[in-house]
N, C-alpha and C positions, 0 to 999 in steps of 0.2 A: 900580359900577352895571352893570346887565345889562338888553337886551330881554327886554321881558314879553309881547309879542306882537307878532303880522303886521299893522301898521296900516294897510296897503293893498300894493294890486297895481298895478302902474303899466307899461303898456308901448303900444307905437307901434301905431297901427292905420289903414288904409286909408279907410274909414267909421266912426269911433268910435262917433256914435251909433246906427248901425244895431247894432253892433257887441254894445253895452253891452246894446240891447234885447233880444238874441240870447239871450246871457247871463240876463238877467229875463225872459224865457218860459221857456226854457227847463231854468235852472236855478235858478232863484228867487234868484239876484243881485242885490242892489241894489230901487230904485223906481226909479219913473217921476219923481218929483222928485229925484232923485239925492240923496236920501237914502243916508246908512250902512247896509250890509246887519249885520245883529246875530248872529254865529255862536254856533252853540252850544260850550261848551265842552270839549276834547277834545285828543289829543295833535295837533301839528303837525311833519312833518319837515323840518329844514331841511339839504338836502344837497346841495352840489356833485359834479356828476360828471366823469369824464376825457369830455377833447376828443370821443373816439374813441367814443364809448358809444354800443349799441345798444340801447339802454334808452328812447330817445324820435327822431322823425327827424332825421336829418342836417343840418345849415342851418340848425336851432331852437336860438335858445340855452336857450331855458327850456322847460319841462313842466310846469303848475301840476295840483297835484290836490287833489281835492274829495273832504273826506269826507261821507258821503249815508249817509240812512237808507233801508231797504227797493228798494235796487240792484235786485232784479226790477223792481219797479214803476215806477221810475223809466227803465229801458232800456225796459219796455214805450211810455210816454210818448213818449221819444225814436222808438223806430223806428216810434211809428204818426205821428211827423213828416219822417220822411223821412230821419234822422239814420244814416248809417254807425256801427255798434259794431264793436267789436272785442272780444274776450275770447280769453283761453286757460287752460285748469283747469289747469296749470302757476304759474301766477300767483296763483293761493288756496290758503292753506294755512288750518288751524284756529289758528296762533298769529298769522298776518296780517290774514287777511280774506278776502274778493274784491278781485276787480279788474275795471274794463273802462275801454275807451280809448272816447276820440270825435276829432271836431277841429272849433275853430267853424266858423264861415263865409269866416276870412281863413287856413286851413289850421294855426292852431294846436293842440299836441298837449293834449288832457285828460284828466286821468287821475280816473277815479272810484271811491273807496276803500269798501266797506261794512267797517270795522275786527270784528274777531272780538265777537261775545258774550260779555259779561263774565258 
């Protein structure tokens, strides 16, 4: 037998439910009843990286990313909330995708994916 999918994300947080609401404003995570969020289907990477990686900040063990549809409009949302991006066109190619960074509110790293046009 093999995992068929990511049945959730589970990690420590300071304020969880401030936390979680973060997440459902602002990335359409979850409800208000903590309800299941229902992804759409699509590839998933599941990768470990070295210790030493400059790939996400230092002191983080984890870097969750989020694939998203229409990444303009979505960054726009974000920075008319006050939300820090990050982007670099080094990081989009036409066989990957985009890319931009954020971090929630407890400084974790998020990575949000618009995957290439099929």
């Amino acid at each position: 037998m093999s995992a068929v999918g990511i049945g959730g994300v589970f990690f420590r947080a300071n304020d969880p439910k401030a936390l979680q609401e973060w997440y459902r404003k602002h990335l359409g995570l979850g409800a208000d009843d903590g309800s299941p969020w229902m992804q759409q289907a699509g590839p998933t990477m599941f990768m470990p990286f070295r210790r030493d990686t400059d790939y996400f900040p230092e002191g983080k063990q984890w870097m969750i990313n989020f694939r998203v549809a229409e990444l303009d409009h979505l960054l726009s949302a974000l920075r008319d909330a006050g939300i820090a991006i990050t982007t670099n066109p080094e990081w989009d190619t036409p066989e990957t995708g985009r890319f931009a960074r954020i971090h929630d509110p407890e400084g974790n790293p998020v990575e949000l994916w618009e995957p290439p046009a099929e």
